[in-house]
C-alpha positions in Angstrom: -28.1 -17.0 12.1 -24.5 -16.3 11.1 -23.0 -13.5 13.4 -20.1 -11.1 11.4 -17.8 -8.8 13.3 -16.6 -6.1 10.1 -13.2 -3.9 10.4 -12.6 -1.0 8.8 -9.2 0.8 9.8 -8.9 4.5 8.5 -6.3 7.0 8.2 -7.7 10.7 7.0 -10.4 9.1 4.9 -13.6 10.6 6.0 -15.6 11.0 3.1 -14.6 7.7 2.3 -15.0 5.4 5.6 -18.7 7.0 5.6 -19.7 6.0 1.9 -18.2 2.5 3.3 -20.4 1.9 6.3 -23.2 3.1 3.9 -22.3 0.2 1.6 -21.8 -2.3 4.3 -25.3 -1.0 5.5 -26.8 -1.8 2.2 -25.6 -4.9 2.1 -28.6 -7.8 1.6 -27.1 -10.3 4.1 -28.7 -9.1 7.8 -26.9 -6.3 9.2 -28.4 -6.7 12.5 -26.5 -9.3 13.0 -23.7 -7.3 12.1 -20.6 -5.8 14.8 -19.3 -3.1 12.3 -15.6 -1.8 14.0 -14.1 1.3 12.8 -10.5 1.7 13.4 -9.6 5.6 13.3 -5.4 5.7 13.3 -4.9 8.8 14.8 -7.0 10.6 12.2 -6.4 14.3 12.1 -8.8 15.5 9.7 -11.8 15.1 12.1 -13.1 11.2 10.9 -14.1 10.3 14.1 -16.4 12.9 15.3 -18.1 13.1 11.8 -19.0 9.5 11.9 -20.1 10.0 15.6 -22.7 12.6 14.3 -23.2 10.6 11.4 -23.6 7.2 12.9 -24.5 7.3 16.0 -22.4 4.3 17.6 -22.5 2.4 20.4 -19.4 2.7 22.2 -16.0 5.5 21.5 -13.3 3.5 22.4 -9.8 4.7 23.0 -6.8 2.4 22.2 -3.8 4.2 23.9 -0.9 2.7 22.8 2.3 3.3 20.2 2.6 -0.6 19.7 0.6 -2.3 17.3 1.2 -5.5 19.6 0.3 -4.1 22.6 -3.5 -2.6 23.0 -4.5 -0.8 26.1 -7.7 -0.3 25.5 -9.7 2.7 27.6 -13.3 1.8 28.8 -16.0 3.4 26.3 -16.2 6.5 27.4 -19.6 6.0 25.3 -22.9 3.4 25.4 -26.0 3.4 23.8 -28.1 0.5 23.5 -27.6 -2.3 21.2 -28.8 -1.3 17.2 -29.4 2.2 18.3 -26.6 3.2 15.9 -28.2 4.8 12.5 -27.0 2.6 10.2 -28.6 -0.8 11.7 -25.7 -2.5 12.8 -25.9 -4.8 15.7 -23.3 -2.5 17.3 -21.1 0.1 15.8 -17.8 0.9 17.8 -15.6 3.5 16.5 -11.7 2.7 18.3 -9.6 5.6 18.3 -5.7 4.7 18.0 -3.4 7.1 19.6 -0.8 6.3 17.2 -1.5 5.7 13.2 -0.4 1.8 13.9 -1.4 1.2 9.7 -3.5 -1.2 8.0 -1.8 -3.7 10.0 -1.9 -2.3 13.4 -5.2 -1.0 12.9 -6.5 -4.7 11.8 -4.6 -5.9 15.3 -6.8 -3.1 16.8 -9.9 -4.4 15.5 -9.2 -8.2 16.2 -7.8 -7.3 19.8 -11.3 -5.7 20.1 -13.3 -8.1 19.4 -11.5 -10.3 22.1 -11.5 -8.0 24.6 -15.7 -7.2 24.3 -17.1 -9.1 22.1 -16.1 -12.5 23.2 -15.6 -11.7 26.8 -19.6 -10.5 26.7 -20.5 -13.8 25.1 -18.3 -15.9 28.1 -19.9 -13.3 30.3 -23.2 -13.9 29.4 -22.8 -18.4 29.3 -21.5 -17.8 32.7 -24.9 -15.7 33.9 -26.8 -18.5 32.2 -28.2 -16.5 29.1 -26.3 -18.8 27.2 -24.0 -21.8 26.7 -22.0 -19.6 24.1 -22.9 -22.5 20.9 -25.1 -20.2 19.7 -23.0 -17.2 18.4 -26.0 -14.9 17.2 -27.2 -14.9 20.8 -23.8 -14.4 22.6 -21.7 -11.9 20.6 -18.7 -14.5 19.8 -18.8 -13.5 15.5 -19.2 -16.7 13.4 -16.7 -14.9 11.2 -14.6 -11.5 11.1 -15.1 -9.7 7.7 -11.7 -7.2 6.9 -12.6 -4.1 4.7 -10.4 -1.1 3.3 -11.8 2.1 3.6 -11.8 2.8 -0.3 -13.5 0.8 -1.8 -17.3 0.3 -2.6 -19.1 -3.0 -2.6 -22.5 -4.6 -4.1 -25.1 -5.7 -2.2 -24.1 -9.2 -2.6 -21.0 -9.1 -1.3 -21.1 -10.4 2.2 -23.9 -13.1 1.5 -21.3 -14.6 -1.0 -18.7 -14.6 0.9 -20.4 -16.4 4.0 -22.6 -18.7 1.6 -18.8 -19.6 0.0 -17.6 -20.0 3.8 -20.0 -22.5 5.2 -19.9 -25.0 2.3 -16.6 -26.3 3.5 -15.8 -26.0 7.4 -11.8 -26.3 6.0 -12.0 -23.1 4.5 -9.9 -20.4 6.9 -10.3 -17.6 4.5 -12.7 -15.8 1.7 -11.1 -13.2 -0.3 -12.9 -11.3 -3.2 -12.6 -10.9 -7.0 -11.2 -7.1 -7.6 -12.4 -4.5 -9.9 -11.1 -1.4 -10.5 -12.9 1.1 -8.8 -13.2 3.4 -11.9 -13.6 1.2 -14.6 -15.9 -1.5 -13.5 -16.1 -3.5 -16.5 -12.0 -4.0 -15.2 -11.2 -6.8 -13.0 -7.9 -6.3 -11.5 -7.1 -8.8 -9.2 -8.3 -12.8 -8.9 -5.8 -15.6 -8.0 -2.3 -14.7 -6.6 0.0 -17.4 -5.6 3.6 -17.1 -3.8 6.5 -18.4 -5.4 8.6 -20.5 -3.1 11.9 -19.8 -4.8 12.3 -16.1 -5.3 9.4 -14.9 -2.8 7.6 -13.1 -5.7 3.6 -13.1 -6.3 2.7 -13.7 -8.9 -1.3 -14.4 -10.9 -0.4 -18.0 -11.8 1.2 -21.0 -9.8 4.2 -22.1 -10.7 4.7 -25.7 -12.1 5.6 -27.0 -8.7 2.2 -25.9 -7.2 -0.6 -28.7 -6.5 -2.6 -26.1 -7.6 -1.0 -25.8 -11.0 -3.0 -27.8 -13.9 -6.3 -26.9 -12.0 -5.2 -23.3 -13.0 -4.2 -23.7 -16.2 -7.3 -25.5 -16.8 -9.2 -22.9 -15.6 -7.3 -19.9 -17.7 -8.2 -21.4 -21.2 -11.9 -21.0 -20.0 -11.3 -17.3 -19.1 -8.9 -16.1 -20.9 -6.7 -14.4 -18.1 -6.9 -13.6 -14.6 -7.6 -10.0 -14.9 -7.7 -7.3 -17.1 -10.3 -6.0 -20.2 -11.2 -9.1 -22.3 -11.1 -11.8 -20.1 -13.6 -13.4 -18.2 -16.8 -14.5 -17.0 -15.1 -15.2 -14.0 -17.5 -17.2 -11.5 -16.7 -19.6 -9.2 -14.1 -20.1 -6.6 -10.5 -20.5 -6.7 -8.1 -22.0 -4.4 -5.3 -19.7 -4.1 -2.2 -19.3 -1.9 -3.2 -15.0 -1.1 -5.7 -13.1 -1.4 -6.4 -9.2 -0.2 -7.4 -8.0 2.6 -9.7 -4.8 1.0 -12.6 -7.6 1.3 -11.6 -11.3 3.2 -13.6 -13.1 5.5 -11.9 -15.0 8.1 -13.4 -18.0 10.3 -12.9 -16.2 13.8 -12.2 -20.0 15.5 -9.1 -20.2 12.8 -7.9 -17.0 13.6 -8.3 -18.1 17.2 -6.1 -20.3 16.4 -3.6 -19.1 13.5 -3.1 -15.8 15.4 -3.4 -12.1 14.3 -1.4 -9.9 11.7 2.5 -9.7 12.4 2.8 -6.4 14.2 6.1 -5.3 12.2 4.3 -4.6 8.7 2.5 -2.1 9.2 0.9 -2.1 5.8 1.6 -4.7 2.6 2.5 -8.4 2.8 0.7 -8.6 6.2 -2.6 -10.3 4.4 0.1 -12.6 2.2 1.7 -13.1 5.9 -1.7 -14.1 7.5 -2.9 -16.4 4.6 0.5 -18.8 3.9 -0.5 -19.2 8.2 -3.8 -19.6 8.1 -2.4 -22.5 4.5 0.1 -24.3 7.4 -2.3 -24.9 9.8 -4.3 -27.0 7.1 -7.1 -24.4 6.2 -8.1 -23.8 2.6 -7.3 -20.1 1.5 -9.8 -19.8 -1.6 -11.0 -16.9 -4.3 -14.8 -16.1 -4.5 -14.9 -14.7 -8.2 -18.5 -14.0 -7.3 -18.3 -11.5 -4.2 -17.0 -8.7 -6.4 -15.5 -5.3 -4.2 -14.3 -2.3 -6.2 -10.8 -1.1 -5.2 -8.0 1.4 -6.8 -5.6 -0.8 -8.3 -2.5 -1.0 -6.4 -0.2 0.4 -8.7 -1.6 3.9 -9.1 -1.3 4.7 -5.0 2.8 3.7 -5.1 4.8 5.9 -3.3 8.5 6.2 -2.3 7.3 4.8 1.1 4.3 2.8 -0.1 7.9 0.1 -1.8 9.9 0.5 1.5 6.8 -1.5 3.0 6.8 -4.0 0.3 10.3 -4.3 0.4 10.8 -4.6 3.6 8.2 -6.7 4.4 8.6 -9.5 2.0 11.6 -10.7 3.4 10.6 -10.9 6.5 8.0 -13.0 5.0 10.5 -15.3 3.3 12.0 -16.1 6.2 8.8 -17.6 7.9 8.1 -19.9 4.8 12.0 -20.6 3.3 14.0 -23.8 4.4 17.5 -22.3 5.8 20.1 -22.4 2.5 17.3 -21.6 0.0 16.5 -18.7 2.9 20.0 -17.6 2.6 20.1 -17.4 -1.0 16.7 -15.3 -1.2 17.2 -12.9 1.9 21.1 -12.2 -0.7 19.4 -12.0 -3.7 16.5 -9.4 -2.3 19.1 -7.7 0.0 21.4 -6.8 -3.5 18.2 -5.8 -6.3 17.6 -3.5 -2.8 21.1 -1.8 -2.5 21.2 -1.7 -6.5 18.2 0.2 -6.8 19.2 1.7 -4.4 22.5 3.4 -6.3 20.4 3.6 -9.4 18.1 6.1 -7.2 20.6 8.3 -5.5 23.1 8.9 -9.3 19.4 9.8 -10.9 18.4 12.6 -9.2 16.1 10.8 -6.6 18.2 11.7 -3.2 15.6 11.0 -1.1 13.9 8.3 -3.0 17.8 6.4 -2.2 17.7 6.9 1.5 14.2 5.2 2.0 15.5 2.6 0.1 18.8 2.4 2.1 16.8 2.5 5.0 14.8 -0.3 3.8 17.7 -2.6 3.7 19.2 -1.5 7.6 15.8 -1.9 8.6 15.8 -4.9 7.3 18.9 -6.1 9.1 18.0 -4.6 12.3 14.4 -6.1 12.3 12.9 -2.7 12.6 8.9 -2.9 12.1 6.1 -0.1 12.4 6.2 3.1 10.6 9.3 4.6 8.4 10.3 7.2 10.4 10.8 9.9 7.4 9.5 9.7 3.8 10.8 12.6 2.5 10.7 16.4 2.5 7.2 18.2 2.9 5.4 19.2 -0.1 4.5 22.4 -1.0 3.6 24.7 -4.1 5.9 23.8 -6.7 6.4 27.8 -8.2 7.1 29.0 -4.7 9.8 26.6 -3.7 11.2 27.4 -7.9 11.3 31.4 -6.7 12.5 29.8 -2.9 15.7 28.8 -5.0 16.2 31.4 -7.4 15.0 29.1 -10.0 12.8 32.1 -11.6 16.1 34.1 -12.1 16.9 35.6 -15.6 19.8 33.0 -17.0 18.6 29.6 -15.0 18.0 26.7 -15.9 15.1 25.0 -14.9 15.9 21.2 -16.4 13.0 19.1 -16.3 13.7 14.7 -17.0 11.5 13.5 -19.6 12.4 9.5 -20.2 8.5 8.8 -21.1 5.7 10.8 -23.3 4.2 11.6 -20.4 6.3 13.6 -18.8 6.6 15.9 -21.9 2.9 16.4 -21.7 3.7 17.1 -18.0 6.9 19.5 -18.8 4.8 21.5 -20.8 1.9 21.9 -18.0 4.5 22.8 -15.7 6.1 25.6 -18.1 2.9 27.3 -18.7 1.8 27.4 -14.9 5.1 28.9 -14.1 4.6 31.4 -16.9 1.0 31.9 -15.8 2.5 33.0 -11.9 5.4 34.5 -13.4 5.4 38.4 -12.1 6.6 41.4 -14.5 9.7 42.0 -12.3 10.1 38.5 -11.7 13.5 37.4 -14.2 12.8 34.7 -17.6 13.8 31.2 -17.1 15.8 29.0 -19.5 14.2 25.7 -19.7 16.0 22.6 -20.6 14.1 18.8 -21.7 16.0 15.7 -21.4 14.1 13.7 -23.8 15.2 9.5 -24.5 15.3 9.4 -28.2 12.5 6.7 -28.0 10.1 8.4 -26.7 7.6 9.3 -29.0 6.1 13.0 -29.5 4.1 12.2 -32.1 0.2 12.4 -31.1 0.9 15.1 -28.3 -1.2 17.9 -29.1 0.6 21.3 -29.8 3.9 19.7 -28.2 5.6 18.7 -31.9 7.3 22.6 -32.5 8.4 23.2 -28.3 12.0 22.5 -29.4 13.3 26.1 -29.9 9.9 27.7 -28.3 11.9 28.9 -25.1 12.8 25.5 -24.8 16.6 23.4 -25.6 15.7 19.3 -26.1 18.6 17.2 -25.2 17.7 14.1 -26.9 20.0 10.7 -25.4 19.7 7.6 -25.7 19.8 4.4 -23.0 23.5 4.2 -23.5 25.3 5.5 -20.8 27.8 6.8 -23.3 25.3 9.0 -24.8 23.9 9.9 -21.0 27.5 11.2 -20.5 28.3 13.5 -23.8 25.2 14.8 -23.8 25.8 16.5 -20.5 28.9 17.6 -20.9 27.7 21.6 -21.2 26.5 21.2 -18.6 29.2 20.8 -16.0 30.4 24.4 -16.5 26.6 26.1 -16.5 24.6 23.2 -14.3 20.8 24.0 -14.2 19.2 25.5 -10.8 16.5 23.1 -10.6 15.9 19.5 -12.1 12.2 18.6 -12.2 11.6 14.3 -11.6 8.2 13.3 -12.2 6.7 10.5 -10.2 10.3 9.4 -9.3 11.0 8.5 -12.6 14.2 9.5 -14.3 17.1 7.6 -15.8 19.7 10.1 -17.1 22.6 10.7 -14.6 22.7 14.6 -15.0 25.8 15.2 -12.8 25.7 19.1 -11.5 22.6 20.8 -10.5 22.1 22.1 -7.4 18.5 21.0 -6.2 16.2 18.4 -7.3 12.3 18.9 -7.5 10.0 15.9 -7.2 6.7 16.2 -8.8 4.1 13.4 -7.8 1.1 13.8 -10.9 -1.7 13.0 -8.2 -0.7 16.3 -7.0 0.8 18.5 -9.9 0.8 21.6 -8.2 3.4 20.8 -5.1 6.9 19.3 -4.9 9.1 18.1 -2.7 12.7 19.6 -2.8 16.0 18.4 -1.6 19.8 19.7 -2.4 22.0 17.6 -4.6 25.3 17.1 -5.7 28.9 15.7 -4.9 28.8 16.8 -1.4 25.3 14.9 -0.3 26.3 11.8 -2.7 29.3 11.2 -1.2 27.7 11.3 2.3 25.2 8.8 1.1 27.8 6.7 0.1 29.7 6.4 2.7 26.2 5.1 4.7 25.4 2.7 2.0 28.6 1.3 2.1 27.7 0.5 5.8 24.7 -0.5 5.1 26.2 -3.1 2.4 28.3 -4.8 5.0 25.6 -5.0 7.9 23.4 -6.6 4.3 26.3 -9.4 3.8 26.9 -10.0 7.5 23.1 -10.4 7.9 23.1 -12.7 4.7 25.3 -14.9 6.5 23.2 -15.8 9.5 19.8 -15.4 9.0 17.7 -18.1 9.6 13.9 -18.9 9.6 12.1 -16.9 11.6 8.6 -17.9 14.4 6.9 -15.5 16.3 6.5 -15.5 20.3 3.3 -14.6 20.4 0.1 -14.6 18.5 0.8 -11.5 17.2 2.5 -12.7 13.7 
């Protein structure tokens, strides 16, 4: 009988995390010989008491520490016997961080847990003679340690597959699932993902180099692609270089072994991170196309801070698998697209948007791990903070950055909510579009007459000539407010006093910050700084191996 230790980390997830365990709980392969551990990061809206009521676990155990490398873990402060909780588990344990340590601290959490009590009960009990600890369904010790996000949903299927996939070859270190989008589950999203060795990309094929290269290319005739509508059956499994951590199985002697998550992550690149270690100590990283888990694609929960991670992250993880001059040339290459964007941000209306990004780089030099430490200002009703900064005054400008369809279709939501909140005293707005000339209105419902309906349209093209001309009114009557959706905008508007950031999975807020020649030229007086510490950085880095077994 195969003993499984499941982590779940959570962050403010609640309704989530539940519908989780009851997936895990469904699951066909026997739960009661299941350790389910929940890791709650510092939760605030309540998740750990409502799975307590919910759940009934085992043990409440408190984890108080700031470091994602250092657990200190309390003794439960509750015990109930063994598969008393509700949902059939062997155990269930919920570990309470005191600090939100991320996916990656919260995984260290999990793994650091099973150590401490799991294992230490199975050496416990060969030592009192209930066992001689080979037989890991008796003593505790998991077989294997299964790592789960908390949002996604899973067939029943899942976790047999992934162990039957598991114990056919003894040199496989890792199981990771095929994706499919949540939403849409005809959609696969994610199969095969293999790390290129000269730019430190991942990408869905190998490159030519790769021994795993014809065997792939083979395969992709068959299927038709690795993810998306129109390809497929996909069945099988894969040997791959990554694969996500929302569903992978781990052999729990090989991460005895290999070690646990690098504690500087805190979330992306720290599964890519584990699997190229788990690939040099001579263990098979491999695809199940057959253990299916349903996940949000990737893309749609991006964030300012969400690309500091990746950012940030990936070259540290260059510099455990680069030789030294082709480590060099990567860590200058990454370093300069990340001060570029980083321009292209702060002269496009994305002030804070430039500073994470700066701060990406000098975190970068100065090997600073965890959490970012600010991602921006709050957000808060987007009409209030446009009355906040006399935005709602007869005679301004409210200018809003349009460089896709969407965003007119979003322009004109936003227009008729203010008008909806606007008050009889309050003044009349002007509104102003900056449309690109190539994006087409045609199709967009009601939206073909706006121009001249209490609306100007500045059409421009990409040329930066045409960015420049177009604006050149106004530099003597600059607009109040200039509206970015989802941190998108590429015209350089030059005056305008504050800029409004509108993120569509919440339309109703923004975030505002103040703009203009005074706060750019601050900013570029720290890039500049940052620049040099990038280049003198450049210059020595070499590769990098952790102390400890904590990356």
């Amino acid at each position: 009988m195969l003993r499984v230790a499941a982590i779940i980390v959570t962050w403010n997830r609640k309704a989530f995390v539940e519908a989780v365990i009851e997936a895990i709980g469904r699951q066909s392969f026997d739960v009661s010989n299941l350790d389910v551990v929940v890791v709650d990061n510092a939760s605030t809206d309540g998740t750990s008491a409502a799975l307590c009521a919910r759940f009934k676990p085992e043990r409440v155990v408190e984890n108080a520490t700031s470091a994602a490398h250092e657990p200190r873990f309390v003794e439960p402060s509750d015990e109930g016997d063994p598969g008393t909780n509700t949902a059939g588990f062997r155990s269930l344990t919920i570990v309470r961080n005191e600090h939100n340590l991320g996916g990656c601290g919260g995984f260290n959490t999990g793994f650091g847990y099973i150590e401490r009590f799991l294992a230490s009960e199975a050496g416990a009990a060969s030592e009192a003679g209930g066992t001689d600890g080979s037989d890991s369904s008796a003593s505790g010790t998991p077989d294997y340690v299964w790592l789960v996000d908390d949002d996604i949903d899973l067939p029943e299927s899942a976790l047999a597959q992934l162990t039957r996939t598991a114990e056919a070859d003894e040199t496989i270190g890792l199981v990771g699932s095929r994706a499919v989008d949540f939403n849409d589950r005809d959609t696969t999203i994610e199969t095969t993902i293999y790390f290129d060795r000269e730019r430190g990309r991942m990408h869905d094929s190998p490159l030519p180099s790769s021994p795993h290269f014809d065997a792939h290319a083979s395969w992709i005739k068959g299927v038709g692609g690795t993810k998306g509508p129109g390809t497929g059956p996909f069945a099988g499994v894969r040997d791959v270089d990554v694969v996500s951590a929302c569903s992978m199985l781990a052999r729990w002697d090989a991460v005895c072994k290999v070690g646990y998550w690098d504690y500087r992550y805190f979330i992306y690149c720290d599964d890519a991170d584990w699997c190229l270690r788990f690939a040099e100590r001579g263990y098979r990283v491999v695809c199940d196309l057959d253990a299916v888990v349903y996940h949000t694609p990737w893309y749609q929960k991006l964030t300012p801070a969400r690309l500091y991670y990746s950012q940030r992250n990936i070259v540290w993880l260059i510099q455990k698998t680069f030789p030294p001059m082709r480590l060099k040339y990567a860590t200058i290459r990454w370093l300069a697209s990340i001060l570029n964007d980083c321009l292209q941000a702060a002269f496009h209306r994305r002030a804070f948007h430039a500073e994470i990004i700066r701060r990406t780089a000098a975190d970068i030099v100065a090997n600073r791990g965890g959490k970012l430490s600010e991602d921006g200002p709050a957000r808060s009703d987007v009409v209030e903070h446009f009355r906040s900064i006399g935005a709602m005054e007869d005679g301004r400008a409210i200018a809003v950055m349009c460089s896709q369809q969407d965003a007119v279709r979003w322009a004109e939501e936003l227009r008729n909510e203010v008008r909806a909140q606007a008050t009889p005293e309050g003044g009349k707005p002007r509104w102003v579009y900056f449309i690109r000339n190539d994006v087409c209105l045609d199709g967009l419902d009601g939206l073909e007459g706006i121009c001249g309906d209490g609306v100007e349209c500045v059409f421009y093209s990409r040329r930066l000539r045409s960015k420049l001309l177009r604006q050149a009114k106004f530099l003597i009557r600059p607009p109040r407010a200039v509206v970015v959706f989802d941190q998108t905008n590429d015209f350089p508007l030059l005056r305008g006093r504050f800029n409004l950031h509108i993120d569509r999975k919440w339309p109703g807020q923004a975030q505002v910050e103040r703009d203009g020649l005074g706060p750019r030229l601050a900013f570029l007086s720290r890039w500049s700084a940052t620049g040099l510490a990038c280049v003198w950085y450049s210059l020595r880095v070499a590769p990098y191996k952790s102390p400890h077994k904590f990356g």
